[in-house]
MOPAC internal coordinates of N, CA, C and O (Angstrom, degrees):
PM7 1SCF
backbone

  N    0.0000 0     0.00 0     0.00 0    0    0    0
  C    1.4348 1     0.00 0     0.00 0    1    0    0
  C    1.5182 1   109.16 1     0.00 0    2    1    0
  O    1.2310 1   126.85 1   -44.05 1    3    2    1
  N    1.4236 1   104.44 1   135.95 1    3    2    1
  C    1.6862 1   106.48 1   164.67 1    5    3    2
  C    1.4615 1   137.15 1   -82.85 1    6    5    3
  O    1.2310 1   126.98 1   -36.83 1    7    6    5
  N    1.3021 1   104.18 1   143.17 1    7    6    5
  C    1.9418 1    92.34 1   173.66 1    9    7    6
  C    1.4090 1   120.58 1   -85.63 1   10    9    7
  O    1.2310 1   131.72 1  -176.10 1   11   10    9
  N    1.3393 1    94.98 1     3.90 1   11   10    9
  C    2.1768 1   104.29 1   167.74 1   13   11   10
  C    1.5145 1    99.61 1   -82.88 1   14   13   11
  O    1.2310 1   135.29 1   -35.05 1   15   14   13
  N    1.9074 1    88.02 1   144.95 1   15   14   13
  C    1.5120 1    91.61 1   175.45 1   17   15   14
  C    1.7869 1   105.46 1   -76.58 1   18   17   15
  O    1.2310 1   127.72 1   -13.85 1   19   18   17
  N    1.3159 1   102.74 1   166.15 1   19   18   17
  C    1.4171 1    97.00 1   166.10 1   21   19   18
  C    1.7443 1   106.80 1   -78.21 1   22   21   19
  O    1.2310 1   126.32 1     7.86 1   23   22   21
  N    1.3129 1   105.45 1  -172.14 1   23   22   21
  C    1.4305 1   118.90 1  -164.77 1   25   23   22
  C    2.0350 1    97.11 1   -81.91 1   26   25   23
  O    1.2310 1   129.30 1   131.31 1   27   26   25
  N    1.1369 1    99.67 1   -48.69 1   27   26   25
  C    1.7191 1   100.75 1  -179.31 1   29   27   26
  C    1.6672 1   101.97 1   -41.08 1   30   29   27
  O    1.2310 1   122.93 1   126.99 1   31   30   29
  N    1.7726 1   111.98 1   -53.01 1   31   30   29
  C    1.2202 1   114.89 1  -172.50 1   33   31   30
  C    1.5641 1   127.39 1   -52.55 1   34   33   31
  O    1.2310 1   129.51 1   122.84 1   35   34   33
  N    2.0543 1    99.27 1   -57.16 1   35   34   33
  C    1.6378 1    93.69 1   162.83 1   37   35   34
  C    1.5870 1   128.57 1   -62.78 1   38   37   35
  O    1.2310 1   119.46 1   152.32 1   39   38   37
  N    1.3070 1   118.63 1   -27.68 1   39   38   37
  C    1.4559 1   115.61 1   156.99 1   41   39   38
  C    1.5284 1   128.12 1   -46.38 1   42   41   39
  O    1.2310 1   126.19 1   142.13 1   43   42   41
  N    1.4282 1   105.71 1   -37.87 1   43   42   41
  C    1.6723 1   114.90 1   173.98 1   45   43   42
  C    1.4875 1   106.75 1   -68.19 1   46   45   43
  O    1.2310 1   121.90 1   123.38 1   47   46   45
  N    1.7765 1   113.97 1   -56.62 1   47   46   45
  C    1.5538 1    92.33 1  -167.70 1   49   47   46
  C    1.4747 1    98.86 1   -85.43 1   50   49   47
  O    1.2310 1   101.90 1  -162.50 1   51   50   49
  N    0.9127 1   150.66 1    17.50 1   51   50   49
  C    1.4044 1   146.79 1   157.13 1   53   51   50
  C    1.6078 1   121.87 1   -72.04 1   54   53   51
  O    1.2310 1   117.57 1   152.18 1   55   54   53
  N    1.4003 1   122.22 1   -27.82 1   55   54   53
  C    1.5527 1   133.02 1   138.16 1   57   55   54
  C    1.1522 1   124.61 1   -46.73 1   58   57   55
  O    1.2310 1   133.14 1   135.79 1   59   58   57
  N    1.4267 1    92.21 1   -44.21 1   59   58   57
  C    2.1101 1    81.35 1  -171.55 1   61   59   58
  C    1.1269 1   119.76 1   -80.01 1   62   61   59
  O    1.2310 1   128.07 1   151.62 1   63   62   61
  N    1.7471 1   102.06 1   -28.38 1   63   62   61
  C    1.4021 1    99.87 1  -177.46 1   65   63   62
  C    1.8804 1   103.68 1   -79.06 1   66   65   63
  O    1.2310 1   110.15 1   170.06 1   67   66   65
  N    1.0643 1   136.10 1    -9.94 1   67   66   65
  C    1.4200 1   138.04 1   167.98 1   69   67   66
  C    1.9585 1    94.93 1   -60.07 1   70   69   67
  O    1.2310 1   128.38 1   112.51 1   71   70   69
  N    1.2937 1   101.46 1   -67.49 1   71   70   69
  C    1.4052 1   108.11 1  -177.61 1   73   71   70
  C    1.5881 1   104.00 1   -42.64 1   74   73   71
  O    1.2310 1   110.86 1   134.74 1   75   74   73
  N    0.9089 1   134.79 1   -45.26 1   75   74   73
  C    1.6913 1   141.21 1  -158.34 1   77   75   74
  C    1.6286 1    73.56 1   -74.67 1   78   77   75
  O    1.2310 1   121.19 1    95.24 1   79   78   77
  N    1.2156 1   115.32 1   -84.76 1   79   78   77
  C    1.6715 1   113.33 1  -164.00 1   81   79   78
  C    1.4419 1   106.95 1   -44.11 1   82   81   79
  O    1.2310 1    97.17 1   136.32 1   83   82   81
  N    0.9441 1   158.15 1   -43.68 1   83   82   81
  C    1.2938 1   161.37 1   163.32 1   85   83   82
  C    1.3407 1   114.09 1   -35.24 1   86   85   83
  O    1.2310 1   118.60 1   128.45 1   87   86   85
  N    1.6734 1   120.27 1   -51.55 1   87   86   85
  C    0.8859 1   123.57 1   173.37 1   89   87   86
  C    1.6140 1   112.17 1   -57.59 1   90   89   87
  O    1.2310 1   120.77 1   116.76 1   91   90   89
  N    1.3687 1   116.13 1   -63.24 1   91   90   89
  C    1.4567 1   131.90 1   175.90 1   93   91   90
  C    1.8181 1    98.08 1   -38.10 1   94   93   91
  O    1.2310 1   119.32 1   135.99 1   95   94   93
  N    0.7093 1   118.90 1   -44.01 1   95   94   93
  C    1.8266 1   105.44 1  -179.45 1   97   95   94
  C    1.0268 1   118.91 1   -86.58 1   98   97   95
  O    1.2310 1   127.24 1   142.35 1   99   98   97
  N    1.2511 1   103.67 1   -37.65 1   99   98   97
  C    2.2477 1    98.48 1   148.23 1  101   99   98
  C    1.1746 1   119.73 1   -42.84 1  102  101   99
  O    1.2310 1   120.50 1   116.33 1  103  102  101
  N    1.6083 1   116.65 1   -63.67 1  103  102  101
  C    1.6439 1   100.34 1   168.58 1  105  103  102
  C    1.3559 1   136.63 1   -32.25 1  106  105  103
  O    1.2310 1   130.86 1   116.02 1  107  106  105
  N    1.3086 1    96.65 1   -63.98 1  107  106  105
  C    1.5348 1   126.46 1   178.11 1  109  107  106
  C    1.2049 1    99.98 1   -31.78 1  110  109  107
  O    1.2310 1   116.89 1   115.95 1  111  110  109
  N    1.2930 1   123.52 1   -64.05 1  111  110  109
  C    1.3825 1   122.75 1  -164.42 1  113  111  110
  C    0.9801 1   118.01 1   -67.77 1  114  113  111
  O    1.2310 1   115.83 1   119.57 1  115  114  113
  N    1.8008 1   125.51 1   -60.43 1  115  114  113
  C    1.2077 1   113.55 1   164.16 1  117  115  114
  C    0.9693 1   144.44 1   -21.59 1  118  117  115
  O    1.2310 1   123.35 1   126.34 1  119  118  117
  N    1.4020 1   111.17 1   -53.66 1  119  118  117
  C    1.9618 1   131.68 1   165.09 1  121  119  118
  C    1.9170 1    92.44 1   -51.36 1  122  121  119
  O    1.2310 1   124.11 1   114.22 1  123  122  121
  N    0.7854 1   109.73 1   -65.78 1  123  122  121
  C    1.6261 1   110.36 1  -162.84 1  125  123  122
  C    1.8484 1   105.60 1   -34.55 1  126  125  123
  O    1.2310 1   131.80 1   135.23 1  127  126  125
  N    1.8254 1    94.82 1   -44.77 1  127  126  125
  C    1.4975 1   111.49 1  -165.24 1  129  127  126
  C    1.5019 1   109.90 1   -66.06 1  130  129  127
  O    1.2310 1   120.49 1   166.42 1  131  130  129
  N    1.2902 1   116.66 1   -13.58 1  131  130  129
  C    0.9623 1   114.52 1  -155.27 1  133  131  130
  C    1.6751 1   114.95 1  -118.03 1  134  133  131
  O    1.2310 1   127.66 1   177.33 1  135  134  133
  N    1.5903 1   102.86 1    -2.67 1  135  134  133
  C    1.2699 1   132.23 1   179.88 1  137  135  134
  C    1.7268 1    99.62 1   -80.40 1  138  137  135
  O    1.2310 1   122.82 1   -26.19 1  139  138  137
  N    1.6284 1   112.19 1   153.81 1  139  138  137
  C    1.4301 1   113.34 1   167.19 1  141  139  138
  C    1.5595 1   119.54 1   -96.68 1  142  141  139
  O    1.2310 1   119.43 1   -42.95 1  143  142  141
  N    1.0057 1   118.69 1   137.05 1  143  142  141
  C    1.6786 1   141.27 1  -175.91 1  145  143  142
  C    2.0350 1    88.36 1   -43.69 1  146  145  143
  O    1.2310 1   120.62 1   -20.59 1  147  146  145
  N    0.7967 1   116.43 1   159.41 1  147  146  145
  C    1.4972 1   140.23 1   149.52 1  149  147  146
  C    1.2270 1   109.53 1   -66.01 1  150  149  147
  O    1.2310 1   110.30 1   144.64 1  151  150  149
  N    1.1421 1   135.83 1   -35.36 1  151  150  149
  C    1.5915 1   148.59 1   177.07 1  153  151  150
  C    1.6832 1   106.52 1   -57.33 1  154  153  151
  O    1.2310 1   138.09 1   132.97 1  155  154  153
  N    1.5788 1    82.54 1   -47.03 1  155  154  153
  C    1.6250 1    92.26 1  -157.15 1  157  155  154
  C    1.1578 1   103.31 1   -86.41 1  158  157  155
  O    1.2310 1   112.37 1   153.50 1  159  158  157
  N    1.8222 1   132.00 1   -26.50 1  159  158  157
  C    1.1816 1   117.65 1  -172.20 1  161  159  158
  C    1.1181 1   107.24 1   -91.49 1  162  161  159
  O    1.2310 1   111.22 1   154.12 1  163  162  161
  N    1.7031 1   134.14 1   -25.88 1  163  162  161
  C    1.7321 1   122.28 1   155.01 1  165  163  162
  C    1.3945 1   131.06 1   -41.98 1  166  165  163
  O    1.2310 1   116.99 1   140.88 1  167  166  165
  N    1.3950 1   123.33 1   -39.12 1  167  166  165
  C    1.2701 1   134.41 1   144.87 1  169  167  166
  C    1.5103 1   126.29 1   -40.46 1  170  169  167
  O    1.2310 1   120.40 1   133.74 1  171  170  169
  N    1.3983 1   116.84 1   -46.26 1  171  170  169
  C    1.4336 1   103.45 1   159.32 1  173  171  170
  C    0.8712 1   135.04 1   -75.54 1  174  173  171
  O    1.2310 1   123.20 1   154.13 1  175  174  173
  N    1.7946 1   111.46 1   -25.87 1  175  174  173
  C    1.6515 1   113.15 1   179.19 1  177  175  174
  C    1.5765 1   103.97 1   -61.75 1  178  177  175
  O    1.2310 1   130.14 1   124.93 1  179  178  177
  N    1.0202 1    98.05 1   -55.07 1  179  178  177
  C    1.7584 1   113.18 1   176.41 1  181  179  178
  C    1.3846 1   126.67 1   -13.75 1  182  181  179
  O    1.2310 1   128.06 1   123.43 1  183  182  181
  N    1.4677 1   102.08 1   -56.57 1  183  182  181
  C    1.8395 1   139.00 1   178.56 1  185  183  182
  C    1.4607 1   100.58 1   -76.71 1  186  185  183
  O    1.2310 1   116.14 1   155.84 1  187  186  185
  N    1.5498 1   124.93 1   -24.16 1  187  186  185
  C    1.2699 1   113.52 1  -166.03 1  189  187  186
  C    1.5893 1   101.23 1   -99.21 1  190  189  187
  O    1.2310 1   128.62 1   131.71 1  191  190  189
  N    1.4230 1   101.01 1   -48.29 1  191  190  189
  C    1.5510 1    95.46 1   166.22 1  193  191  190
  C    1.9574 1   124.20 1   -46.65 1  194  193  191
  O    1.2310 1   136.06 1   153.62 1  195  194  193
  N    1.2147 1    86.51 1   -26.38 1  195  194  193
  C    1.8226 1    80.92 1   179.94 1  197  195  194
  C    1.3825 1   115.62 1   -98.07 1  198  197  195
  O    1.2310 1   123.75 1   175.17 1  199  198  197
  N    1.4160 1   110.41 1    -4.83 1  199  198  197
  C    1.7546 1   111.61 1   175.10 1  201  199  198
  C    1.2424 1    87.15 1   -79.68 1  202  201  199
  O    1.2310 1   104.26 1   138.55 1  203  202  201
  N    1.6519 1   146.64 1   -41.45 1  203  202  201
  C    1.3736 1   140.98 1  -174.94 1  205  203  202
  C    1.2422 1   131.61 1   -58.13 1  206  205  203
  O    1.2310 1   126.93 1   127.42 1  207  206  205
  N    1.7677 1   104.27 1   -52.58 1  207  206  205
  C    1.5680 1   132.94 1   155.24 1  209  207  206
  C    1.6357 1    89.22 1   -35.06 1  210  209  207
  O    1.2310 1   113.26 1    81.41 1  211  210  209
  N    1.0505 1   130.35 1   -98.59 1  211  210  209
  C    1.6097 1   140.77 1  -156.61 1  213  211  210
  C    1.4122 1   121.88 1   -42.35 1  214  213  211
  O    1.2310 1   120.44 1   159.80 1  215  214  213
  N    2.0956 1   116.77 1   -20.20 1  215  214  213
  C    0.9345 1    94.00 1  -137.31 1  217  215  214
  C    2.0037 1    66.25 1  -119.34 1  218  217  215
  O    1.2310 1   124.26 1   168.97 1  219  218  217
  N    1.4810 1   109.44 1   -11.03 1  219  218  217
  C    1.3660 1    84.23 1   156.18 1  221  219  218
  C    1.5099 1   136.42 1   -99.51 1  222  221  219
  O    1.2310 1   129.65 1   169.14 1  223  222  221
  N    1.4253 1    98.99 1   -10.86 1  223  222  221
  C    1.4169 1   112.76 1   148.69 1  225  223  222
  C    2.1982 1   111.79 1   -40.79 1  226  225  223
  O    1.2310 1   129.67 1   124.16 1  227  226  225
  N    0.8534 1    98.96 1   -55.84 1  227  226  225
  C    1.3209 1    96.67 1  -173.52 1  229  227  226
  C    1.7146 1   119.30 1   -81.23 1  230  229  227
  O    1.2310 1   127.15 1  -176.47 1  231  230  229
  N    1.8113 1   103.84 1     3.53 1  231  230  229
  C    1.3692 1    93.16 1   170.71 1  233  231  230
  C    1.6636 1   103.70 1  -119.76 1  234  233  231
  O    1.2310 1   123.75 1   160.31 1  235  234  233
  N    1.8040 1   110.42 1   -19.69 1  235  234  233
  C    1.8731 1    81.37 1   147.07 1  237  235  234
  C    1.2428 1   140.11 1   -59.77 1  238  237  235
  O    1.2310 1   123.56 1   151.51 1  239  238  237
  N    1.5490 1   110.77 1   -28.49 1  239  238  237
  C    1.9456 1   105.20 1   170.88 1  241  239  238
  C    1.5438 1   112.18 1   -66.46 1  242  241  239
  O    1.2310 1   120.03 1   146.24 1  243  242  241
  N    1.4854 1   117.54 1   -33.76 1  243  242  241
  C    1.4591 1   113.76 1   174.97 1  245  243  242
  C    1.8598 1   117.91 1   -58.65 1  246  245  243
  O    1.2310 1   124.79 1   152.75 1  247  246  245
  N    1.3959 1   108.41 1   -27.25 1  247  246  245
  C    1.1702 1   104.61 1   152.65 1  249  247  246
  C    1.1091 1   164.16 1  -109.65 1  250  249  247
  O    1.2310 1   124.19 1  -172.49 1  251  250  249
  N    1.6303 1   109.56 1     7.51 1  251  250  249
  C    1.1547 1   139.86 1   150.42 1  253  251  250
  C    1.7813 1   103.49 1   -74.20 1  254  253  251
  O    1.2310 1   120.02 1   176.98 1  255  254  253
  N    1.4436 1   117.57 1    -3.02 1  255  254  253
  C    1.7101 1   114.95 1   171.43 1  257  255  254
  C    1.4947 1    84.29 1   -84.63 1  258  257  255
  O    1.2310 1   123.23 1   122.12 1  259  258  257
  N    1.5211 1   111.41 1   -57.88 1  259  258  257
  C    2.1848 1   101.76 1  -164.28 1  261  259  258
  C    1.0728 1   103.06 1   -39.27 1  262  261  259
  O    1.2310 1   116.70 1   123.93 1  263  262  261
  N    1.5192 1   123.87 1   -56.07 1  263  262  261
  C    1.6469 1   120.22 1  -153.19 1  265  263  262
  C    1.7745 1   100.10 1   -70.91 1  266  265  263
  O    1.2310 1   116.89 1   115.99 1  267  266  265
  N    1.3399 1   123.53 1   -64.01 1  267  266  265
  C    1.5613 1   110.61 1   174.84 1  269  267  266
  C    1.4805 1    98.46 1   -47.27 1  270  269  267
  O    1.2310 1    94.31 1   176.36 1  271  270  269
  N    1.2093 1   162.16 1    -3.64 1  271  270  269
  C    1.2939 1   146.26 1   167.35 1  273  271  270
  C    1.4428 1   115.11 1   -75.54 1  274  273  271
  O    1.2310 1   120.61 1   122.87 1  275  274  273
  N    0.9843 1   116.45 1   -57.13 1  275  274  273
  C    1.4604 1   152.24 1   158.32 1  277  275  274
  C    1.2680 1   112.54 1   -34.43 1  278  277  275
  O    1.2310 1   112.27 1   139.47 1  279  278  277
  N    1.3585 1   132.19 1   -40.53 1  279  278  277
  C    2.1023 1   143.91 1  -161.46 1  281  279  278
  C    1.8771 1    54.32 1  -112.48 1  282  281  279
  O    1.2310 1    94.01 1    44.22 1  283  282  281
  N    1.1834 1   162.56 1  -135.78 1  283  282  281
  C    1.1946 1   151.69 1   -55.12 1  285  283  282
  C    1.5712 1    91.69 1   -82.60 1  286  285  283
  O    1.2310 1   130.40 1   118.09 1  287  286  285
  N    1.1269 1    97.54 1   -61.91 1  287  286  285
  C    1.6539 1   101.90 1  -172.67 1  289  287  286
  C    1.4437 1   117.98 1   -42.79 1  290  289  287
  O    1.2310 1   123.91 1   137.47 1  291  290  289
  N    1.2814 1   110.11 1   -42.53 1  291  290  289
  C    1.6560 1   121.39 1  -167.73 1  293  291  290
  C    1.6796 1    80.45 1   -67.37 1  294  293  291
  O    1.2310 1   120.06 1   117.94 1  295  294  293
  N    1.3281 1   117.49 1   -62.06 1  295  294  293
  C    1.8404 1   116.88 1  -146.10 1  297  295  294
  C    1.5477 1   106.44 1   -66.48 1  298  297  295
  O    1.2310 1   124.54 1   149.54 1  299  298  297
  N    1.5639 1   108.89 1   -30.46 1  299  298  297
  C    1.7532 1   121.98 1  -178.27 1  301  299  298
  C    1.4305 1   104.26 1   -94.53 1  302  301  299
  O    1.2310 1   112.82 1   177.92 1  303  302  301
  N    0.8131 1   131.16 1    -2.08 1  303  302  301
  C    1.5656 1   112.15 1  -173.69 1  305  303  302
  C    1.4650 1   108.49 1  -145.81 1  306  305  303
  O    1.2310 1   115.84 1   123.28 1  307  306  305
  N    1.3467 1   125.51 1   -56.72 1  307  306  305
  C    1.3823 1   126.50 1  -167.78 1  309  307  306
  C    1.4349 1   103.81 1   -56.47 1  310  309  307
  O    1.2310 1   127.86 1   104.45 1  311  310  309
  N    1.6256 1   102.47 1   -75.55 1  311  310  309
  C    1.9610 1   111.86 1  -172.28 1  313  311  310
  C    1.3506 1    94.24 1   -43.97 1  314  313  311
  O    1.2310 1   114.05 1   115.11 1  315  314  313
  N    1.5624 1   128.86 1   -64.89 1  315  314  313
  C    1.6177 1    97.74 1  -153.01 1  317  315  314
  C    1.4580 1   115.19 1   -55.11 1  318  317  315
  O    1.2310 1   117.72 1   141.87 1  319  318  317
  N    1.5580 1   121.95 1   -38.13 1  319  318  317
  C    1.9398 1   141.18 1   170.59 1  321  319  318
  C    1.3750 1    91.40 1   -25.11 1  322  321  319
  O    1.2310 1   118.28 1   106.05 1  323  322  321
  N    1.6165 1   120.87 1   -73.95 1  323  322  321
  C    1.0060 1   123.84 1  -162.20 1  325  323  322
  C    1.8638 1   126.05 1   -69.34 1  326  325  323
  O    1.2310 1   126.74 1   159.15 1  327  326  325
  N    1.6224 1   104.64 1   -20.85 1  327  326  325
  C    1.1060 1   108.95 1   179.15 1  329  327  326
  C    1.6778 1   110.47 1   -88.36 1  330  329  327
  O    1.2310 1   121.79 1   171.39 1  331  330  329
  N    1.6352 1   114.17 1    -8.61 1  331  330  329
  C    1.2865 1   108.85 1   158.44 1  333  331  330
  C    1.0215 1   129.23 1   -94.42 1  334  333  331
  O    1.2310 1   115.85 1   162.49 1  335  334  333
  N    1.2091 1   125.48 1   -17.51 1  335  334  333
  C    1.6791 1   146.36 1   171.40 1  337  335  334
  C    1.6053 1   115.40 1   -77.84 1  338  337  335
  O    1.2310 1   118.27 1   129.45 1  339  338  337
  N    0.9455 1   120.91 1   -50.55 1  339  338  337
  C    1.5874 1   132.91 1   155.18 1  341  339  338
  C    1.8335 1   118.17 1   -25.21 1  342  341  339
  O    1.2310 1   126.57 1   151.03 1  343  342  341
  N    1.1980 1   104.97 1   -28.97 1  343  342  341
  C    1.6453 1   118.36 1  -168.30 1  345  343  342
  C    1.2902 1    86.79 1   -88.13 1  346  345  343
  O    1.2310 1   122.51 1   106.07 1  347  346  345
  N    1.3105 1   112.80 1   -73.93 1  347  346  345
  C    1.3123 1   128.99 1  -155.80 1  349  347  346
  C    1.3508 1   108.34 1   -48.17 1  350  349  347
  O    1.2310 1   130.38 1   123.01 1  351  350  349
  N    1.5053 1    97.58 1   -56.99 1  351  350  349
  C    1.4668 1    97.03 1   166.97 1  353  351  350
  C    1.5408 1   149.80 1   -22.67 1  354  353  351
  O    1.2310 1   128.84 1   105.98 1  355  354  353
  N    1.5603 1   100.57 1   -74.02 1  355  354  353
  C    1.5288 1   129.65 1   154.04 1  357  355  354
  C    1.6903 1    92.02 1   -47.52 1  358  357  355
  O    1.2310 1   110.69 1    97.75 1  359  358  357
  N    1.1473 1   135.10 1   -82.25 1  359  358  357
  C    1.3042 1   122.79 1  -150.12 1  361  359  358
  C    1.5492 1   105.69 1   -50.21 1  362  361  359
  O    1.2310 1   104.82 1   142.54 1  363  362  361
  N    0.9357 1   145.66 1   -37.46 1  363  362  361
  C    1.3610 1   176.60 1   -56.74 1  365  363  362
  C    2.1188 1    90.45 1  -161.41 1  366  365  363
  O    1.2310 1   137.97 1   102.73 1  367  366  365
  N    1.4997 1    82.78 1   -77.27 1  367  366  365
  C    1.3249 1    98.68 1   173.00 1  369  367  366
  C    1.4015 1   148.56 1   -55.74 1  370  369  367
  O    1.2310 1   139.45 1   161.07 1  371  370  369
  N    1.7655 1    79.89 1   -18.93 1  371  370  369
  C    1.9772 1    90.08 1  -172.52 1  373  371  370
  C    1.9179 1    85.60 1  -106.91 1  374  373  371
  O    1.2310 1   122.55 1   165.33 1  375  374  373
  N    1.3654 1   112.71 1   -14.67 1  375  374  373
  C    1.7171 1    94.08 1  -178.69 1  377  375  374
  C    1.6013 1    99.36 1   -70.49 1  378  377  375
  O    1.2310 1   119.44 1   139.85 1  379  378  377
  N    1.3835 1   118.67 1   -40.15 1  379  378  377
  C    1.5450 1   133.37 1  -160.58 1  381  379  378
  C    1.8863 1    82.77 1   -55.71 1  382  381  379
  O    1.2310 1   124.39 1   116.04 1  383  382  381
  N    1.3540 1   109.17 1   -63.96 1  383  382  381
  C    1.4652 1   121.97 1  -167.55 1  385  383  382
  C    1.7180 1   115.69 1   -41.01 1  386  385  383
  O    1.2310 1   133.57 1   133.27 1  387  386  385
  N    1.5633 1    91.37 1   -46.73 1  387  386  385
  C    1.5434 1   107.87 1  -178.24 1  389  387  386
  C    1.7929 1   137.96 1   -64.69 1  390  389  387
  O    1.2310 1   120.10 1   180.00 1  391  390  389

């Protein structure tokens, strides 16, 4: 008896291993299919950078709104409080004094 396969035999594992490789490029591909283009992921970075651009764009004006909120309040409300309270005050003080 020989320790060579016969010819039926290397013909057999010579399929499977085609089949094994076959399989392996099925994978391959799938994975490939399922990967994003370079196209496609510059395009998102793209979109993402400008939802960022915009979205801090839109929270320096939100705070340049506090501070004009803020000079409003002081200029509308506090000074005049104080410019009517201020009298009263002093007067307050010099009757107590008097």
């Amino acid at each position: 008896m020989s320790d060579e396969p016969t010819l039926g035999e290397v013909v057999r594992r010579f399929e499977d291993r085609l089949a094994d490789v076959r399989d392996d490029i099925k994978q391959l591909g799938d994975r490939i299919d399922t990967k994003v283009s370079q196209e496609v992921y510059d395009l998102r970075h793209e979109a993402l950078a400008s939802r960022v651009t915009t979205l801090e764009t839109l929270r320096e004006k939100d705070a340049e709104r506090l501070v004009a909120t803020r000079r409003w309040l002081i200029g509308a409300v506090i000074v005049p409080l104080v410019g009517v309270l201020l009298p009263v005050i002093i007067m307050l003080m010099q009757g107590a004094a008097g």
